[in-house]
Each structure stands twice: as C-alpha cells, then as structure tokens.
C-alpha atoms as a printed R data frame, in Angstrom:
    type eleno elety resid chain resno       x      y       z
1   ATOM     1    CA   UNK     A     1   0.000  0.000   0.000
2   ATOM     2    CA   UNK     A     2   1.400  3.713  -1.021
3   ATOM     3    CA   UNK     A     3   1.918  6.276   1.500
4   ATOM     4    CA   UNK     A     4  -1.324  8.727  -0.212
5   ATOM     5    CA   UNK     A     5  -3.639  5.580  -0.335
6   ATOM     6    CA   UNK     A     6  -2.730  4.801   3.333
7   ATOM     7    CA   UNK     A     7  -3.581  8.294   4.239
8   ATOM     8    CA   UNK     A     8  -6.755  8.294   2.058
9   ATOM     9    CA   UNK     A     9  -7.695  5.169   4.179
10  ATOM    10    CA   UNK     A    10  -6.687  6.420   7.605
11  ATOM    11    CA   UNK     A    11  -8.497  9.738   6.932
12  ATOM    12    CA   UNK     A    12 -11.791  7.608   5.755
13  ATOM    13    CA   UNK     A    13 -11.461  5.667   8.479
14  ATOM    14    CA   UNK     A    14 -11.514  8.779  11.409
15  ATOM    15    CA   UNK     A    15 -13.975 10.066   9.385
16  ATOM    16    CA   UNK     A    16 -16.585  7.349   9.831
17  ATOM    17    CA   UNK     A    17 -15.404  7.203  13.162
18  ATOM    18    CA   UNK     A    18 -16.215 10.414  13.859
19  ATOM    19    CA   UNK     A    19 -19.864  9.861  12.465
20  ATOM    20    CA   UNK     A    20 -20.099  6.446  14.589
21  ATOM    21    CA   UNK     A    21 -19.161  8.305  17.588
22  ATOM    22    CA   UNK     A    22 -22.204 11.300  17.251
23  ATOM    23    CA   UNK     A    23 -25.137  8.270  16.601
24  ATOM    24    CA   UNK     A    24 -27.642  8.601  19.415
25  ATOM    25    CA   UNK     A    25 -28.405  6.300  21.852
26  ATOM    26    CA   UNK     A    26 -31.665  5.228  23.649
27  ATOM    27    CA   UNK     A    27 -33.692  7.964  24.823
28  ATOM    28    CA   UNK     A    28 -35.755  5.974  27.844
29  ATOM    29    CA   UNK     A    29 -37.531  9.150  28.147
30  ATOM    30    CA   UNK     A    30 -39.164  8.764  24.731
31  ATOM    31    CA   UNK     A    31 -43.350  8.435  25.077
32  ATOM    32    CA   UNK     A    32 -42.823  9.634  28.644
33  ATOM    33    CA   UNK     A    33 -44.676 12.987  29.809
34  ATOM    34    CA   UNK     A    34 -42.946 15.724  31.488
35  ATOM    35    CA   UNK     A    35 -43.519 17.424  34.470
36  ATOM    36    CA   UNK     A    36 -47.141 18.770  33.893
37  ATOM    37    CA   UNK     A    37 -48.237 15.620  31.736
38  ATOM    38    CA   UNK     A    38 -47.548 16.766  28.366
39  ATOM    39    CA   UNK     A    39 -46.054 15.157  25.375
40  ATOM    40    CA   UNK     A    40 -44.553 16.987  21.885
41  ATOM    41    CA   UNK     A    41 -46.462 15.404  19.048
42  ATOM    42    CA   UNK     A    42 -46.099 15.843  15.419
43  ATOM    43    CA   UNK     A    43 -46.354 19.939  15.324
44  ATOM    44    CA   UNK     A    44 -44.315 20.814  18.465
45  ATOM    45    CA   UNK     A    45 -41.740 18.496  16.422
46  ATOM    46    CA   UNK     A    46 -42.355 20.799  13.419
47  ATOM    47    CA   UNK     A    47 -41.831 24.004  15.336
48  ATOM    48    CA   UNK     A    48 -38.921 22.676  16.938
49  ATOM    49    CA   UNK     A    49 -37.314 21.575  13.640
50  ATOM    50    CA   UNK     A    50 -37.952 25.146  12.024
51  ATOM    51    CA   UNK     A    51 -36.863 26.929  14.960
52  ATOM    52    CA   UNK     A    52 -33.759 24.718  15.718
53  ATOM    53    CA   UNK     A    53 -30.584 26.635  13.991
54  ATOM    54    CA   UNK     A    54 -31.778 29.255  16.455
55  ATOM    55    CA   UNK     A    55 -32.465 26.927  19.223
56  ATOM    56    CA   UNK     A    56 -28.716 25.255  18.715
57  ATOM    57    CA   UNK     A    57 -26.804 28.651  18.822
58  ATOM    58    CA   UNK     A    58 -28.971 29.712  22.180
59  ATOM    59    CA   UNK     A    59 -28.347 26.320  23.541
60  ATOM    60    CA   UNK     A    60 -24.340 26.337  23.427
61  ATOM    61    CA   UNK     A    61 -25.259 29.231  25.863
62  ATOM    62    CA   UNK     A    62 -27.754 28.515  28.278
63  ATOM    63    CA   UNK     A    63 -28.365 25.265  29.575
64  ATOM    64    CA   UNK     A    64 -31.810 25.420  30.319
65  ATOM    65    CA   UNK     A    65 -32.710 25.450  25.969
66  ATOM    66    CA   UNK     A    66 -32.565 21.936  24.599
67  ATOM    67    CA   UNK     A    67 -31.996 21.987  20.956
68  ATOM    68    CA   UNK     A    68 -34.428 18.550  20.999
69  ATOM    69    CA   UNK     A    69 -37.472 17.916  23.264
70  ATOM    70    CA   UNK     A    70 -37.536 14.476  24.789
71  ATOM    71    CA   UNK     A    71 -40.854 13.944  26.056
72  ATOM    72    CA   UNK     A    72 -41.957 13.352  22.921
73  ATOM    73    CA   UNK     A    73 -44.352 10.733  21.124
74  ATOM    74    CA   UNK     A    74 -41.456  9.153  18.785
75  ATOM    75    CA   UNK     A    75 -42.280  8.784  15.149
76  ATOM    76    CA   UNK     A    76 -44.436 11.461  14.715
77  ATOM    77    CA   UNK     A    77 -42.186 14.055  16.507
78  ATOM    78    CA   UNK     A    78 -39.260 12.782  14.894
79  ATOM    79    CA   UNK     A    79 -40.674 13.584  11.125
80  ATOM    80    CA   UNK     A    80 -42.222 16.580  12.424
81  ATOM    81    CA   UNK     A    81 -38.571 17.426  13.769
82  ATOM    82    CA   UNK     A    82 -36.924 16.632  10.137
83  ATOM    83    CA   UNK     A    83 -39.739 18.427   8.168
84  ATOM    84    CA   UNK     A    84 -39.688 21.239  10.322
85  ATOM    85    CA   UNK     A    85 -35.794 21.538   9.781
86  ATOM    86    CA   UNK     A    86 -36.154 20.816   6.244
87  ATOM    87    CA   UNK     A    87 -38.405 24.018   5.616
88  ATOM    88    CA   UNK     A    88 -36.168 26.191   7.399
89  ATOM    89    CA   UNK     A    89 -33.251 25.042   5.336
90  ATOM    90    CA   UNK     A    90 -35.310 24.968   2.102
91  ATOM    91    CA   UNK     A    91 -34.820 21.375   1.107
92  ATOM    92    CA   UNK     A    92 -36.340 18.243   0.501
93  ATOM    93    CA   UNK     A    93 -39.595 18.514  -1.372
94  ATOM    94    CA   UNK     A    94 -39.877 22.037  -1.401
95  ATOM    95    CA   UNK     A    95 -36.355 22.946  -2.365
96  ATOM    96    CA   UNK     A    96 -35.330 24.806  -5.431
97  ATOM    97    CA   UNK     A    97 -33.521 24.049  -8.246
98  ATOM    98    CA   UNK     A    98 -31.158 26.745  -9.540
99  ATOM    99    CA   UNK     A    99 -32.036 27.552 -13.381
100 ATOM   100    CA   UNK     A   100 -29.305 27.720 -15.249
C-alpha cells in the first residue's frame, strides 16, 4: 500500500469514526410525559425543527434550551422534527432548483 492511499484510508477511516461516535443512543424518556403531563407530538416536532438553527446557537449558551425535546411521542415528533428543519433550510420537497 502507497503512502497517499494509506492516508486516504486512515483519513476515511476517522472520518466514519467520527460519524459512529455522534449516533444517538436510547432515549428511555421517549413516550414519557414531562412534568405537567404533556407530550410533543407531530407539530411541536415541526416548530422545533424550524426553529432549531436558532435553538442550537442559544443552547451552546444557556443550559436550560434543549436543541431537541424528549418527552416526545417518537415517530411522529421525529418527522415533524426533520420536516420542520427541512423548511427552514429549504430542502427536501420544497427545495429549489437553480435555473441555469
């Protein structure tokens, strides 16, 4: 093996390392209600997700902001989450193609 395909390999390799090492774990508080008995369904999730670039940045500076909500119903949230962040971010289904 040459010295660039080794490096090619070993940077690969801390790459997907790197991505392996931010995969979540289980979240036992999933389905569970909060404090007053309430649980995010599928449009908190979408508010969250269009809100959350602003919602990350406030988060790195208060620790009372969570960028995700976990008393949440699952599924449902979850898309609501990714649609919601989608929209804000203008992709998936109603993202634009550039015209050329």
């Amino acid at each position: 093996m040459t010295r660039s395909r080794f490096v090619a390999f070993a940077a690969v390799l801390a790459v997907v390392l790197c991505l392996a090492a931010c995969a979540p774990g289980p979240n036992p508080a999933e389905r569970t209600p909060d404090a007053d008995g309430n649980v995010s369904g599928f449009f908190l999730g979408l508010w969250h997700g269009f809100i959350s670039p602003v919602t990350f940045i406030i988060s790195i500076f208060s620790h009372t902001i969570r960028f995700y909500e976990v008393h949440n119903t699952g599924g449902w949230y979850n898309f609501g989450f990714v649609l919601g962040a989608g929209l804000f971010l203008s992709g998936g289904i109603f993202g634009r193609k550039r015209k050329r």
